[in-house]
C-alpha positions in Angstrom: -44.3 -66.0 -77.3 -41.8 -66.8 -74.6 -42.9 -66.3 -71.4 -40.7 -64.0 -69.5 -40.6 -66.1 -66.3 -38.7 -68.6 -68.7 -36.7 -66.1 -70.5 -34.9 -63.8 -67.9 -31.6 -64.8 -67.3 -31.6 -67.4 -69.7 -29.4 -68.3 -72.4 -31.6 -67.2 -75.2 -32.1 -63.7 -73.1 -28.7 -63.3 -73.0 -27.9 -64.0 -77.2 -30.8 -61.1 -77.5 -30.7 -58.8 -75.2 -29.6 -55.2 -76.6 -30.6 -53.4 -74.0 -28.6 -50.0 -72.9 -27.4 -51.0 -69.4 -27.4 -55.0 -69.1 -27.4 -56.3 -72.9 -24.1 -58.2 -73.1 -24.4 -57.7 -77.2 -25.2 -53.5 -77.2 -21.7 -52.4 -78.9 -22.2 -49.2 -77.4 -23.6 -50.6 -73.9 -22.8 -50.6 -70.3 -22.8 -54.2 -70.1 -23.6 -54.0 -66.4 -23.9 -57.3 -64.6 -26.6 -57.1 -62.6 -26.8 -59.6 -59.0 -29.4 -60.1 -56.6 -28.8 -61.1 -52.6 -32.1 -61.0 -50.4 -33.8 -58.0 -50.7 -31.1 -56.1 -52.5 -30.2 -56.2 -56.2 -26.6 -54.2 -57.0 -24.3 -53.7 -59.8 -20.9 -52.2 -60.0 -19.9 -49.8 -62.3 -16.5 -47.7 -63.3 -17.1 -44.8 -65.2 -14.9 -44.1 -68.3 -14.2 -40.6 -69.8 -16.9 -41.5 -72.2 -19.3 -41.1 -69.8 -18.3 -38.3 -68.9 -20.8 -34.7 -68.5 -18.8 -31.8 -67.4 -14.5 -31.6 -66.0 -14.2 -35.6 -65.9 -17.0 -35.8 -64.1 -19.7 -38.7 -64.2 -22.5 -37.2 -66.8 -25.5 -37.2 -64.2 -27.8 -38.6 -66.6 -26.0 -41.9 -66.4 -26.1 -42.2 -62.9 -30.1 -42.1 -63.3 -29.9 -44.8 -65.9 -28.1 -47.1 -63.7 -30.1 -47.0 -60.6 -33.6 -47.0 -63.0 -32.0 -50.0 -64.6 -31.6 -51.8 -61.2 -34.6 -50.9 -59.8 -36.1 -52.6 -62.9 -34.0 -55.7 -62.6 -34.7 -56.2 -58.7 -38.5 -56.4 -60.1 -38.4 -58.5 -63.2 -36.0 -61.1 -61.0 -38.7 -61.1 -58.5 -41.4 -62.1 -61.5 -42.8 -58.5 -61.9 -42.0 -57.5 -65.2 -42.6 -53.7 -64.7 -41.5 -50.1 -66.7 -40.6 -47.6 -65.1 -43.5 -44.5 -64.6 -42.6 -41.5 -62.3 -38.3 -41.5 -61.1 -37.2 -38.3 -58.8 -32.8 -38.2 -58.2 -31.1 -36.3 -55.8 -26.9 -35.9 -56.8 -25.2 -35.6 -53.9 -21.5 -35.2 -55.0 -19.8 -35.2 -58.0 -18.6 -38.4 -59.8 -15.2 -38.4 -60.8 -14.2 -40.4 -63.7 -11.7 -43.7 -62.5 -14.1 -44.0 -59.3 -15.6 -47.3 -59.0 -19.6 -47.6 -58.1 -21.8 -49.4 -55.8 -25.3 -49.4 -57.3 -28.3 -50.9 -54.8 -31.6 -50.9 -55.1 -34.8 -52.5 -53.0 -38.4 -51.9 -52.6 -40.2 -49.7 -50.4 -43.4 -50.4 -50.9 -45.8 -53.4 -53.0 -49.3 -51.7 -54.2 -50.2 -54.6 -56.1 -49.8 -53.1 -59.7 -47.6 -50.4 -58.7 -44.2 -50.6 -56.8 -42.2 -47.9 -54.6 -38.7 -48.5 -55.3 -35.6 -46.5 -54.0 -31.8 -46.9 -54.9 -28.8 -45.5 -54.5 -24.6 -44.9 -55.8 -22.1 -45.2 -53.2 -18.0 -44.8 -53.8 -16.5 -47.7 -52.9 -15.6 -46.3 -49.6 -18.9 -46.0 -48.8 -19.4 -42.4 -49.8 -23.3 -42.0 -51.2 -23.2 -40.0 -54.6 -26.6 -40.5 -55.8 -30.1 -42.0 -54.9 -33.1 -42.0 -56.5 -37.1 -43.1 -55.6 -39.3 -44.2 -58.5 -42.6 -46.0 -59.3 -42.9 -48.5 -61.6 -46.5 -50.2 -63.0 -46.3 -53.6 -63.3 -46.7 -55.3 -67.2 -48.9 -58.3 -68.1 -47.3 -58.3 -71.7 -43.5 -59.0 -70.2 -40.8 -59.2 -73.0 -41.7 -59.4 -76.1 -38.7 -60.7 -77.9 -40.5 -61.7 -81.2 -42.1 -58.7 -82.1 -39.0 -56.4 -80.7 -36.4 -58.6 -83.1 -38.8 -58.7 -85.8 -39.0 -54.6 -85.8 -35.1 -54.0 -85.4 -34.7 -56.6 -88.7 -37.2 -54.7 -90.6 -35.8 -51.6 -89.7 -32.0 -52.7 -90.6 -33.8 -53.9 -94.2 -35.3 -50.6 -95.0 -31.8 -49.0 -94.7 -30.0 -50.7 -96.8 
């Protein structure tokens, strides 16, 4: 198996990664591009009316995902490949579809196998939306491309 260390960010991650937020090849995906500077990881994000919950609003939901998904990535970029336990949100103002997003997310707190993260959604003017603490427990199996490809091919067999 690959380690992850290896993998993330890599060519080969990118060709397999299917994942909901950041998989470049998820047809029905956010495709977010996820960056890292110093202690901050961020995406940027423009909601469509497909993502929207209630009078062209942002479907709350969504905004969870995203800031879960960065807290997760600020981790795994750091060598902690983690998954995510325990996530409390607080919505702050409604989302209006069109409006871009600032995503950000850092750690609070390091206790060894578990990690305090917090994030948040700002309006590009600066407006904070969202923001969200969480705890995530840190994996010793990291990705495990092999056995998830092998299940999705199996699956995709039995259907047809």
């Amino acid at each position: 198996m690959t380690d992850y260390k290896e993998l993330y960010g890599s060519q080969q991650w990118q060709e397999v990664n299917k994942c909901f937020c950041c998989g470049p090849n998820n047809p029905i995906g956010l495709k977010l591009a996820i960056k890292h500077k110093g202690d901050i990881t961020y995406t940027t994000f423009t909601p469509r009316l497909e993502h929207s919950g209630w009078l062209n609003m942002m479907h709350g939901g969504l905004l969870t995902t995203i800031m879960d998904e960065v807290m997760g990535h600020w981790l795994w970029s750091r060598g902690n490949p983690a998954m995510t336990v325990e996530m409390t949100t607080r919505y702050l103002k409604p989302v209006p579809i069109g409006e871009p997003l600032v995503v950000t997310a850092r750690q609070q707190v390091d206790r060894g196998r578990l990690a305090n993260m917090q994030a948040e959604i700002t309006l590009a003017d600066g407006t904070q939306v969202a923001k969200a603490t969480a705890k995530f427990i840190k994996t010793e199996k990291g990705l495990q491309i092999e056995s998830g490809k092998g299940n999705v091919d199996n699956e995709e067999k039995s259907m047809s």
